[in-house]
C-alpha positions in Angstrom: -0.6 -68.7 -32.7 3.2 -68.9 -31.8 5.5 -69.7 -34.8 6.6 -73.3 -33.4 2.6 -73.8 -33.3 3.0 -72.8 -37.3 5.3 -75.4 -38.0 4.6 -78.4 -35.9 3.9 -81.5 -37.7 1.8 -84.4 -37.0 2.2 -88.2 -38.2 -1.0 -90.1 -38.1 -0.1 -92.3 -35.2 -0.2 -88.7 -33.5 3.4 -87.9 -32.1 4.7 -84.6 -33.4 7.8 -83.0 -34.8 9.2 -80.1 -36.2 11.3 -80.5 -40.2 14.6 -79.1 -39.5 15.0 -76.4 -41.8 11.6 -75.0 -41.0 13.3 -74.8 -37.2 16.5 -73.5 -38.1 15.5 -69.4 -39.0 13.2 -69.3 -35.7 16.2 -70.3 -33.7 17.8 -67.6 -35.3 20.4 -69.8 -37.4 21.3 -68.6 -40.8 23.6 -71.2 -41.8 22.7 -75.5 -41.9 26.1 -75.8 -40.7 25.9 -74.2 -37.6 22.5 -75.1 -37.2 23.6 -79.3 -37.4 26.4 -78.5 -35.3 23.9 -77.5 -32.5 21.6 -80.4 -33.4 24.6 -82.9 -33.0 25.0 -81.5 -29.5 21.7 -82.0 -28.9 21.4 -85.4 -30.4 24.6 -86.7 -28.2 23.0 -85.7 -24.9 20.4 -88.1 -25.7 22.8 -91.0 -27.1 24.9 -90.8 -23.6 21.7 -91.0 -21.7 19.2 -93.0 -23.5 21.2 -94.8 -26.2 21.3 -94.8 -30.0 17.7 -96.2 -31.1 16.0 -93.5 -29.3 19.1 -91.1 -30.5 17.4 -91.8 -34.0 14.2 -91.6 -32.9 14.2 -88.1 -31.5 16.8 -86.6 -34.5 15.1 -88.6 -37.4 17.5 -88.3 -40.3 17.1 -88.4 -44.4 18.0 -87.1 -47.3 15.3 -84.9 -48.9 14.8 -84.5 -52.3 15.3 -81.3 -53.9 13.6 -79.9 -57.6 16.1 -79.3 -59.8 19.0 -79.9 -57.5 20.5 -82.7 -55.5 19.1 -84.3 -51.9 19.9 -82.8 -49.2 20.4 -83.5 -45.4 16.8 -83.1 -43.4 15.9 -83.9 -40.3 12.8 -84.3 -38.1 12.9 -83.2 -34.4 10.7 -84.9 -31.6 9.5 -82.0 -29.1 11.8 -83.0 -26.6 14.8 -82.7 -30.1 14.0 -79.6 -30.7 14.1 -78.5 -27.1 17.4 -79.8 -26.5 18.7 -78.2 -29.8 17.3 -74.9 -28.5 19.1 -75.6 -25.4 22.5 -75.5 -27.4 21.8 -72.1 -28.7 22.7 -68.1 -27.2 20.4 -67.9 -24.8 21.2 -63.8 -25.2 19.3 -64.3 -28.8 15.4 -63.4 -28.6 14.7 -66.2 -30.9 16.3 -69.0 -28.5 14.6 -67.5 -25.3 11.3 -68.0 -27.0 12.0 -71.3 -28.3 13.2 -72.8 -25.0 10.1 -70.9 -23.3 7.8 -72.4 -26.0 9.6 -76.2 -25.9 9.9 -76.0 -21.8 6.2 -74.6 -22.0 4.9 -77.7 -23.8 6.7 -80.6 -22.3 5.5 -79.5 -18.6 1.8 -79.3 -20.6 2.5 -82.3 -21.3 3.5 -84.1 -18.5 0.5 -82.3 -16.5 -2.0 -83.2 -19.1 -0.7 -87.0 -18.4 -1.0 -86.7 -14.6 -4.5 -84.5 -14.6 -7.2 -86.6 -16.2 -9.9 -85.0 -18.6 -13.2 -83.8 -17.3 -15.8 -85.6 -19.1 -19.3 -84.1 -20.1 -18.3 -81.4 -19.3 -16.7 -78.6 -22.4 -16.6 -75.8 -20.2 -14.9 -77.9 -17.6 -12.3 -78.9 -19.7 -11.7 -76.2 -21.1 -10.9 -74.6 -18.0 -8.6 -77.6 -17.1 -6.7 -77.3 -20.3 -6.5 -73.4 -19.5 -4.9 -74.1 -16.0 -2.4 -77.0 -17.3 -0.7 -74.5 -20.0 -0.7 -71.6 -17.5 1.0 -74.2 -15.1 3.2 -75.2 -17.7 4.4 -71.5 -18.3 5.1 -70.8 -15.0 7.2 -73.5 -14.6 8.6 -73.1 -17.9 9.5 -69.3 -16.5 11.1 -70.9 -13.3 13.8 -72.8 -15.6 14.8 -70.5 -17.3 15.3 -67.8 -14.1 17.6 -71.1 -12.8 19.2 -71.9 -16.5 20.5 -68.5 -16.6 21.3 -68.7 -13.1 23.4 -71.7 -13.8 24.6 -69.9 -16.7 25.7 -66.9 -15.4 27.8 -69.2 -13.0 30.1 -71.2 -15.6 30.6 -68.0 -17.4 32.0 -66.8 -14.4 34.2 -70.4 -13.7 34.6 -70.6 -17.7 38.1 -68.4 -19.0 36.7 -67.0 -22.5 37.7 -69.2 -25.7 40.2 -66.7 -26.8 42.8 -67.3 -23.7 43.4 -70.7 -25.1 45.1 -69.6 -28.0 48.1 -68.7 -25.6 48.5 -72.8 -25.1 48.5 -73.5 -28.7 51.5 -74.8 -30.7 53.0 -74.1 -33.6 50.6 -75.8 -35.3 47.9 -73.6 -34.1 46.6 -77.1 -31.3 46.3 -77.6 -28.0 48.5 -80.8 -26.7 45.9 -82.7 -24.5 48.3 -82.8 -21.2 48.5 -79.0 -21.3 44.7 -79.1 -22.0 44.0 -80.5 -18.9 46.3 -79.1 -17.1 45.1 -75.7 -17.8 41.7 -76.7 -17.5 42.1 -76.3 -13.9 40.3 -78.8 -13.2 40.0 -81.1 -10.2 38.5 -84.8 -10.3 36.1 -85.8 -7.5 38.8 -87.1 -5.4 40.8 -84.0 -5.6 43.5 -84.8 -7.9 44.1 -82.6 -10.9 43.1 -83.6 -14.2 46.2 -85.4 -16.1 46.1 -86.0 -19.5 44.8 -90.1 -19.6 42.0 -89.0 -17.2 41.0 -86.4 -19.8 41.1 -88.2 -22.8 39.1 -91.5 -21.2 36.7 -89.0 -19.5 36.6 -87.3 -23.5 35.8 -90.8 -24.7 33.2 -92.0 -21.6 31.2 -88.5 -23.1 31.8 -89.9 -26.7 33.8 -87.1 -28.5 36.9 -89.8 -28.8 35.9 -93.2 -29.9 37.3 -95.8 -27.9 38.5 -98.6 -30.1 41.8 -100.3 -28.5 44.2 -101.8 -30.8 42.7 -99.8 -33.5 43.6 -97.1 -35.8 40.3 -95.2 -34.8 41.2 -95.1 -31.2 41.6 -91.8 -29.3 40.1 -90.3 -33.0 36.6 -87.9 -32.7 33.3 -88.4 -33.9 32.4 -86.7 -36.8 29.7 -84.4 -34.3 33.0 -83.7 -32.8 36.0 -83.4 -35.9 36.2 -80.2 -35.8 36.8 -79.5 -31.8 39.3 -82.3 -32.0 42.3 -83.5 -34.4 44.3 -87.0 -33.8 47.9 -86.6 -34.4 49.4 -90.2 -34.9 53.1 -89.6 -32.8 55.7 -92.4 -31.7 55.8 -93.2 -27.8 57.5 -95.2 -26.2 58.1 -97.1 -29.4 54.6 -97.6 -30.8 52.6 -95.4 -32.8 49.4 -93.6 -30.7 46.8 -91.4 -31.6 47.0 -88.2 -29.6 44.2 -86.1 -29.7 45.2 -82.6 -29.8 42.2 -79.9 -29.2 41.6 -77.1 -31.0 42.2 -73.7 -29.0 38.3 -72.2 -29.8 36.8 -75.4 -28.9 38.5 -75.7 -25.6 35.6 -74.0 -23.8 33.2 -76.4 -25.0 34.7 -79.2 -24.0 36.4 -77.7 -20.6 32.5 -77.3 -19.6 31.8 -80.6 -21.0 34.2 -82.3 -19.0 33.2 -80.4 -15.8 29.7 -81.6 -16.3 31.2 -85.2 -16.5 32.7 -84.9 -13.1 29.9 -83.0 -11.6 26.9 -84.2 -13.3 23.8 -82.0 -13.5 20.9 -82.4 -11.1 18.5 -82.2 -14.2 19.8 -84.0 -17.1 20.3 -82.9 -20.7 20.0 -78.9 -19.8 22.6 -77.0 -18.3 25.5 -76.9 -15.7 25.4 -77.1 -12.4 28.0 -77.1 -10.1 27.7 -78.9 -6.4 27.9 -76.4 -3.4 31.7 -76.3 -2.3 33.3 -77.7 -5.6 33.5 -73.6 -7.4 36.8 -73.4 -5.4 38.2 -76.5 -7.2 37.1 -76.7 -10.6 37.8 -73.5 -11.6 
């Protein structure tokens, strides 16, 4: 039985889900920290796309209670959850590649065991069915992965390492957000470099900045996001802004982020892909 097969819960209406901290050491996290940091990544791909109610849904939060000790954070993971939190992990760690070929594995089961009716009267029948839907679902579970590390292989190539940032930092150890995006090197879809407004409203259309106008929470990060961005109230043009100034390890992160923004992913929620002919400009 494969260790996500241990773990796997069941509610009585049937759906499934895997307890968070039961998840966290088979994806080879040590720390909840780091672990919730990956989840929040997770949990925003599915806010953008589908919204917050089913944001909830899929990463169900509460505070467990603890013997002898105070509650703690807890969370419960749809399948398609945990997937995407696997997705945010090093796919160079053994435990991530056999999460996301276990999670990919299932979900095409799934979808094939919706399409392919059962055979009825029939055991051996279906068992044979059953047997055929799981080894479809592992080959194409297989075939992702060969294109997700494909795909992976290729922004690591586009993608300057999270150390050469530090070079654009100031004196308070920040990146300001119009040298952020001008050494981005990246180029919108209309061929115009990317300038400092169209960063920061592209920043807040992917939710990392909230985008409150005429408040004090304007141009300020999420809490998923705090600690890859910090808001530096400053005086232009005679009124008080909030500037959001980006930390010099997170500048990867949300380099690629913005890239996938302006060249959106063929398959949503998993990895980046670049359209043929744009490598040249967003580099």
């Amino acid at each position: 039985m494969s260790p996500f097969d241990a773990i796997r819960r069941t509610r009585p209406d049937g759906t499934e889900y895997w307890v968070g901290r039961e998840l966290m050491p088979l994806l080879g996290y040590s720390k909840w920290a780091n672990f919730t940091d990956a989840i929040d990544q997770a949990r925003n791909v599915v806010l953008a796309e589908q919204g917050e109610q089913a944001a909830d849904q899929a990463f169900s939060r509460y505070r467990e209670k603890v013997t002898g000790g105070r509650p703690r954070d807890e969370y419960e993971l749809s399948r398609n959850a945990a997937y995407l939190t696997a997705m945010r992990g090093d796919s160079r760690k053994e435990e991530i590649r056999a999460a996301l070929i276990y999670f990919a594995a299932k979900t095409r089961e799934a979808e094939l065991m919706l399409a392919a009716p059962p055979v009825l009267g029939d055991p051996l029948a279906e068992i044979q069915r059953q047997t055929d839907l799981t080894r479809q679902a592992v080959a194409l579970a297989l075939q992702e992965r060969a294109a997700r590390q494909t795909a992976e292989a290729k922004v690591a190539e586009l993608t300057p390492a999270a150390e050469a940032w530090e070079q654009f930092a100031n004196a308070r150890g920040l990146i300001h957000p119009a040298v952020f995006a001008q050494q981005s090197g990246i180029r919108r879809p209309n061929g115009k470099p990317l300038g400092q407004n169209s960063a920061i409203k592209a920043l807040r259309e992917l939710r990392i900045l909230k985008d409150a106008p005429g408040t004090d929470r304007h141009n300020t990060p999420y809490q998923a996001h705090a600690h890859r961005v910090k808001t530096v109230p400053e005086f232009l043009g005679g009124a008080l802004h909030n500037v959001p100034y980006v930390r010099p390890r997170h500048a990867h992160y949300l380099r690629v982020r913005l890239l996938g923004h302006f060249y959106p992913a063929p398959v949503s929620g998993t990895v980046l892909y670049l359209p043929a002919g744009t490598e040249g400009r967003a580099r």
